[in-house]
N, C-alpha and C positions, 0 to 999 in steps of 0.2 A: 827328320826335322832337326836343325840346328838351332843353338840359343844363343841371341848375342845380345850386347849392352851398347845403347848407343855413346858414342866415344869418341873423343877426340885424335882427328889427323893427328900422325906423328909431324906432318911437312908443316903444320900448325905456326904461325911465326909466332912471338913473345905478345906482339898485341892483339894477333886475334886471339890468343887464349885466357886475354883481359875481359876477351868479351862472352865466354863462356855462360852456359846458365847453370845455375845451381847444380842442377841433377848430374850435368857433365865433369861437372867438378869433383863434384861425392862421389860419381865412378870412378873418373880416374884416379882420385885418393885410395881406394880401396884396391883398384887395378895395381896402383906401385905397391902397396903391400903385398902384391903377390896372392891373392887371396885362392887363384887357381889352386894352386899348388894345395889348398886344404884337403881338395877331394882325396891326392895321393897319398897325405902322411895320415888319413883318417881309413884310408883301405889298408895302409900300412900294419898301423899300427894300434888302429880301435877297433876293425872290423870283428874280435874274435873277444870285445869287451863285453859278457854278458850284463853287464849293470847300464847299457844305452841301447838305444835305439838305430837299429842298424841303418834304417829308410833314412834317421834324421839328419846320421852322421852323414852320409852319402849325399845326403840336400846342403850339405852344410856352403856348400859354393854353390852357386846358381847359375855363375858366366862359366861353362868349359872354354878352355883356350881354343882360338880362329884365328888363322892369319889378317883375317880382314877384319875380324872383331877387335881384337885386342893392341895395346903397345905392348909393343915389351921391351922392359926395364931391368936392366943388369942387377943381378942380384946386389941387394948392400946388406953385409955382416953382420952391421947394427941395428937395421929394419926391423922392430921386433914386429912381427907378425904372426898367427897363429900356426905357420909351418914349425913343425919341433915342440909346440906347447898346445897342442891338441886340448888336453885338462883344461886348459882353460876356456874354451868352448862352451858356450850352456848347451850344444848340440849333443854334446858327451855328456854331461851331467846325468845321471839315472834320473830312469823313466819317473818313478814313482816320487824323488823329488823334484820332478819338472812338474810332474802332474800336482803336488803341493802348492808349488810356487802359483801354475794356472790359478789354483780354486782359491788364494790368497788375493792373487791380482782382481779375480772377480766377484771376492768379499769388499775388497775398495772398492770397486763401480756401485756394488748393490747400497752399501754406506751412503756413497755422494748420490743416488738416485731418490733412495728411502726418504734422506733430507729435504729434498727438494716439493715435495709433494706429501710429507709429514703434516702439516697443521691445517689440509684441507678441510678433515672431520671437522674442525674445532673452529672452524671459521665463526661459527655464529655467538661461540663466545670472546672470540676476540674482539669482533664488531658491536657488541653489547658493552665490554669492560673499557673497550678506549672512545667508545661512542663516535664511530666512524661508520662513513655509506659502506654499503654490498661489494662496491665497486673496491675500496681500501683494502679491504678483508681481501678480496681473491689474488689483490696486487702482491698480497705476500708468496704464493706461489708462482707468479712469475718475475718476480723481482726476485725470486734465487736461480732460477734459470736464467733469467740474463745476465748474470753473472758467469754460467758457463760460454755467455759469446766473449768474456774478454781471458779468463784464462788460459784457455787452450793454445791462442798466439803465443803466450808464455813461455808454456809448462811443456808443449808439444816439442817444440823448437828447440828448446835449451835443453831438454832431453836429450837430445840429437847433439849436442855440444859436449853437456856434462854429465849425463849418465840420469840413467830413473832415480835410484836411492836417492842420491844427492835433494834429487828435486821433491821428493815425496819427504821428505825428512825436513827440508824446507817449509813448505806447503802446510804441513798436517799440524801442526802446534799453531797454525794461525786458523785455520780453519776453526780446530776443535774450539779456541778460544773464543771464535763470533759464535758460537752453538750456546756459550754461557751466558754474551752478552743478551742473544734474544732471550734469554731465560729470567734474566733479570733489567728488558728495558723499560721503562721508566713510562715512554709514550712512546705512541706509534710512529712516529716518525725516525725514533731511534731503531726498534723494529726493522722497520721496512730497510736503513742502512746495514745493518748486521746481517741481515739476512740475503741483500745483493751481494756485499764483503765475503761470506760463508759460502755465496754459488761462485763466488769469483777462484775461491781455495779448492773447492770442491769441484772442480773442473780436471785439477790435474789425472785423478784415476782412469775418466773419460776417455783420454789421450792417450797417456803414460800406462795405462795394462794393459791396453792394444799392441804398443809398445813392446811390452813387457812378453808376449804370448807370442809375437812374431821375433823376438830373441830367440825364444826358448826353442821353437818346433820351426822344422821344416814344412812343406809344403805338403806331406806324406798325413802328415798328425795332424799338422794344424785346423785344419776343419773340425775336428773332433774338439780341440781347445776351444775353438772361436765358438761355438754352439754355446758351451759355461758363458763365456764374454756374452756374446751378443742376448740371452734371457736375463743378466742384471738391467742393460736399462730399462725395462719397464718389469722389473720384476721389483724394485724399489718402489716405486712409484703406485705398482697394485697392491703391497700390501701393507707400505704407508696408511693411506686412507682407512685401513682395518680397524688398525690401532686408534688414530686417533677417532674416528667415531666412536666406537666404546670409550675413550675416555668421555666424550660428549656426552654421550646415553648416562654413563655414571655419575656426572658429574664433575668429573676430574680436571683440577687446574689447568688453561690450556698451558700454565709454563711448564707443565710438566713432561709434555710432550718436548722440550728444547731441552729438560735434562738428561730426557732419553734418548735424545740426541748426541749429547755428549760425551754420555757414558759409552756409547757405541762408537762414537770419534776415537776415547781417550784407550778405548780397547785395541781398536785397530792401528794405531798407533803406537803403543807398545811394541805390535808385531812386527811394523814397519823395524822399528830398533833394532828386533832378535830377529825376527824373520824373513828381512827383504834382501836379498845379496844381489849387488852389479849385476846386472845381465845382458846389459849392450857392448857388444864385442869391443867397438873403438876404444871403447872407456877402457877394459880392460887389459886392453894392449898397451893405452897408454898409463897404466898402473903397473902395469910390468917391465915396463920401460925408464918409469920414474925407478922402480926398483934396483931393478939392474945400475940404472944410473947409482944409485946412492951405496948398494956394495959394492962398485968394481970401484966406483969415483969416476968413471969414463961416462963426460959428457956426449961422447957422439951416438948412445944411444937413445933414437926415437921411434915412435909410432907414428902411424896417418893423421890422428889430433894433434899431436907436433907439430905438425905441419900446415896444419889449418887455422892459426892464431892469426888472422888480419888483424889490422891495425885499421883505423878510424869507422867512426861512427854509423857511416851510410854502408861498412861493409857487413858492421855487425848487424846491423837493420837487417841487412840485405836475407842473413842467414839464420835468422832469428823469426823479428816479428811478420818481414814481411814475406817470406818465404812461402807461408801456407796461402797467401792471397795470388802473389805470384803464379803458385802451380793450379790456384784454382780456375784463372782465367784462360792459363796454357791447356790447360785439358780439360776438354768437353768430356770425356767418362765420368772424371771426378766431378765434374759439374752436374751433368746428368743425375748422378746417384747421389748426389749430396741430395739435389730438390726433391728429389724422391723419398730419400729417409729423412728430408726436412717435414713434408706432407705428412708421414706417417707419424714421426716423431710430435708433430705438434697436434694429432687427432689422441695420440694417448694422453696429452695432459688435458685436452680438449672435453675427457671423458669423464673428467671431476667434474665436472658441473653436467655432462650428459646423464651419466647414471643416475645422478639423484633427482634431477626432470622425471627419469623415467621411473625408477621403481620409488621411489620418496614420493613424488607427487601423484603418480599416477597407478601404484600399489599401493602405496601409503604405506610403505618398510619406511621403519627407523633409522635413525643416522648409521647405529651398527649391524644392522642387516643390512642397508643400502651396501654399506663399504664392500660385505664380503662378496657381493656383484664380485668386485672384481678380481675373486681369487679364479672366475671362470675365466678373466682375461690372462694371466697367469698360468691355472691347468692349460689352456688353445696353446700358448706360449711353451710350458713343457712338453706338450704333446709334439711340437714341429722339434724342438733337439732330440728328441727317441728317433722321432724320423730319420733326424737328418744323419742321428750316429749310425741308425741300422740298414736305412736304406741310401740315403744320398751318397755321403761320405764313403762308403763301401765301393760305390760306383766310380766314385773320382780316382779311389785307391787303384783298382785294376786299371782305369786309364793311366796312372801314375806309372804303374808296372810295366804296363806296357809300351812303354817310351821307354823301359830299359834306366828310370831312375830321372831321365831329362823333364825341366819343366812343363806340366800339364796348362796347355794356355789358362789364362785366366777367365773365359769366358765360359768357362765347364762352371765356374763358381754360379754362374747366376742359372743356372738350370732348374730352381728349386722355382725361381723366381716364374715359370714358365705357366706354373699351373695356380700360388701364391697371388698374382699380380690379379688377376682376374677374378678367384673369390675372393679377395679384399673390398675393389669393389660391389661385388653379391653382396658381402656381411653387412656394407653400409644399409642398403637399401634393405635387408630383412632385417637388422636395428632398429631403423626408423620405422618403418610401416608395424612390424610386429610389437613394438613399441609405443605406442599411441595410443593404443583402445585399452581399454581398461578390462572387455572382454575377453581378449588373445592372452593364452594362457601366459604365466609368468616366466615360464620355461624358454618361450620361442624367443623374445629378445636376449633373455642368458644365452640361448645356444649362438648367438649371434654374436655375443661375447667372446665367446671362445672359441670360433670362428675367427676373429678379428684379431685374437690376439697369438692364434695361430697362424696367421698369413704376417702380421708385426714382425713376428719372428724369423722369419725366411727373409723380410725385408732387409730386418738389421745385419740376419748371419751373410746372407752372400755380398750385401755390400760392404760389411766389414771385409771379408773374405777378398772378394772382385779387388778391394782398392789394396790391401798389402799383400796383393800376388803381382797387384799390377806396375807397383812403386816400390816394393821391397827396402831400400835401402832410406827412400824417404817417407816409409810407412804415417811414422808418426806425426811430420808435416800434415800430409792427406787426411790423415786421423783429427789431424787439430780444427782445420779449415771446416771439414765435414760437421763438427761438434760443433763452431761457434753458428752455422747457419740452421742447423736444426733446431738449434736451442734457440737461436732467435725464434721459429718457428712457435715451438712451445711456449715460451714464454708471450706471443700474443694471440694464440688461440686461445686461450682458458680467458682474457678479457672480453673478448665478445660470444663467448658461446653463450650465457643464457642470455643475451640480446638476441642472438641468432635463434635459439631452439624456442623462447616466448613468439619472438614475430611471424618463424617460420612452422611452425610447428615440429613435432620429435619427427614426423615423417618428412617433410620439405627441407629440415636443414641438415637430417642422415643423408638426405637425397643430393643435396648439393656433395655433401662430402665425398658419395659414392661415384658422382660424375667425375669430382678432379682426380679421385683413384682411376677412374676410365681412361682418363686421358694417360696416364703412364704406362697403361697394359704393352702397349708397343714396344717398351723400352728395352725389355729382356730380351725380345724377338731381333730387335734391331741392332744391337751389341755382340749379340751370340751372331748373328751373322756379318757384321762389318768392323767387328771389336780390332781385329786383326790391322784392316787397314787405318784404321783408329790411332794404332797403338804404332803403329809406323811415322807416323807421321806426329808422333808426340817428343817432346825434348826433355820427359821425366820418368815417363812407362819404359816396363823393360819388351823390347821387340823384338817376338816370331820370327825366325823365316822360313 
């Protein structure tokens, strides 16, 4: 089986490659860099570096050279590219600070997740102190999620321009600073903007350590990476509500919860400062190119980002905001699995106001026993990355292998998804039902907890997984688009669910959830077997033949 990139005709004339799409632009940007030629000077000359990873260095290209795949472009002198400056690869970089950098990247998800779902405990004292409806109070946790629908256009995109650090360096000093404003607003209305502003900052990590992790690792490792990624989103969010209920049970200031927000902003930020180094190649090369430029004094050295400075407004749009809308509408996969870990995504925040239905009203547990419900959604959630490190990923690896190093389609990603999609929706349905009586023991809905938040997990890892196997180069677009529709998601289930769970009961409106889970079970079935022809016919996926 061969890999190829889809690519522009050389017979090409000047204005049809005006009318190029995005994705064919970004390959053949990285195509004139020569980027083939990585695989050679990393057999070269890394293969025998014990401090890397031999599988990642050998992944570090993805398109091998084909007469019908590729152009090919006369070498230029000046092209910095990473042929000859290998070191500068994060694919070289030692394991063990790649693996740093991962569990960094997925300390910022867990940060921006935590926040987001922080002051749910403490809801009833907020609604008591600024004397506002039920309805006000819950609006404060999805008015920071909707804020992650407008950053990701951003922070995604311009990542893909100007590097992660840049953007998190940006980012994070505004964020950390609306974490203080809700600490000291005034009234709720002040609130409710700081706390949109905060999800609007707090998007970037969402995007940008997805980003971050498909720099870092090849296709070989990165399953093992994305497992950390993919249990911060609701790994934030479960153990959030912990906290603040026991501040509630205690009595604790609810501002106190926004300065421990802070302090955890103003930590990880530092780290950003000392700990976060470049790790998107483009950027890289065009950093070493400014370099070069400024000791030799010879302007004619450039990088691929050199080359990609358009000039007026609708081109920067073009490659920026609307870019992730763009490729959403071009491909049905990314479409498909957006809605998918949008569903999933908005029944986890959905389960702030589920849990405490169930075990606060119908156990009568405490604000801070309710909360730790959800460390069983959490354990379900750790239990599927053991899985997926000892069992799944082991399995992709010998496929890996056995292609001799070439890339494993991307439809092996969703395999987890095969047995996942289907008790997802069981856990609905033994939620609700075991959930309602008062005489079913307390255990059966916990286990269903953790059920659910074991099947979450396999959702979010292969479809993180499926979409930057499948886009690679515009990981982080896909990443972004993906983020602003789940988040829409989230942010309006948590308003109507205890409308939902009062009218319908804890079993009627588990039961509705469980059906729309029904209806996706198809999904993994239908990809794994037509992904292929899918992905041929797409103008951003990388295609099989």
């Amino acid at each position: 089986m061969s890999i190829s990139v889809r690519a522009p005709s050389p017979a090409r004339s000047q204005s049809s490659q005006s009318a190029q799409t995005l994705a064919d632009r970004d390959v053949q940007d990285l195509e004139k860099g020569d980027l083939r030629n990585q695989l050679k000077a990393e057999e070269q000359g890394s293969a025998d570096n014990d401090a890397t990873d031999e599988d990642d260095v050998e992944d570090a290209d993805q398109a091998p050279a084909g007469k019908e795949a590729v152009t090919k472009v006369e070498e230029d002198p000046f092209h910095v590219t990473p042929k000859g400056r290998m070191h500068l690869h994060p694919h070289t970089w030692s394991v063990p600070y790649r693996w740093f950098l991962t569990g960094f990247a997925g300390l910022l998800v867990l940060n921006a997740t935590f926040a987001s779902s922080a002051p749910s405990g403490l809801i009833p004292s907020i609604i008591e102190h600024y004397n506002v409806s039920e309805e006000v109070g819950v609006l404060l946790i999805a008015i920071f999620v909707a804020g992650y629908c407008v950053g990701p256009l951003l922070w995604g995109p311009l990542s893909e321009r100007y590097g992660r650090r840049l953007i998190f360096l940006f980012v994070w000093p505004f964020y950390t600073g609306f974490q203080v404003g809700c600490a000291l607003s005034p009234n709720i209305g002040s609130l409710i903007v700081f706390r949109f502003l905060g999800g609007c900052f707090a998007a970037a990590p969402l995007t940008n350590s997805g980003g971050i992790i498909a720099d870092l690792w090849g296709p070989d490792r990165r399953g093992d990476a994305m497992a950390i990624f993919a249990l911060m989103p609701f790994a934030g969010p479960a153990l959030a509500p912990i906290c603040s209920g026991f501040m509630q049970v205690t009595g604790t200031s609810f501002r106190w919860i926004f300065w421990v927000l802070t302090i955890f902003a103003g930590a990880c930020g530092i780290g950003i400062i000392f700990l976060l180094p470049e790790t998107y190649l483009p950027v890289l090369m065009a950093a070493e190119a400014k370099r070069l430029r400024k000791e030799t004094g010879d302007d004619r050295y450039h990088a691929d980002l050199d080359n990609k400075q358009e000039s007026g407004v609708k081109a920067v749009l073009q490659r920026t905001v609307l870019k992730p809308f763009i490729m959403f509408f071009q491909e049905p996969m990314l479409a498909v699995i957006t809605l998918y870990m949008s569903l999933v995504y908005g029944v986890v925040y959905l389960l702030f106001e589920a849990i405490p239905i169930v075990f606060s009203r119908t156990h009568h547990l405490n604000a801070g026993l309710s909360g730790c419900v959800f460390l069983a959604l959490l354990s379900g959630g750790a239990a599927g990355v053991l899985g997926y490190l000892f069992y799944w990923n082991p399995k992709y690896m010998k496929i890996h292998h056995a292609l001799g190093g070439k890339m494993v389609p991307p439809e092996e990603r969703l395999k987890p998804l095969l047995i996942s999609a289907p008790a997802l929706a069981v856990a609905f349905f033994w939620f609700g039902w075991t959930g309602q009586y008062e005489s079913v023991s307390i255990w059966a809905p916990i286990m269903a907890v953790f059920v659910l938040g074991f099947c979450v997990l396999y959702v979010f890892l292969t479809g993180f997984n499926y979409l930057i196997d499948c886009y690679l180069w515009n990981a982080a677009s896909a990443l972004s688009i993906n983020t602003v529709i789940r988040s829409t998601f989230g942010a309006g289930f948590p308003l109507f669910a205890t409308q939902m769970y009062n009218t319908l009961g804890t079993g009627g409106a588990s039961s509705l959830l469980g059906g729309l889970a029904t209806l996706f079970i198809p999904v993994p079935f239908i990809l794994i077997k037509y992904g292929k022809r899918i992905r041929a016919l797409s103008k951003n996926a990388v295609v099989m033949d």
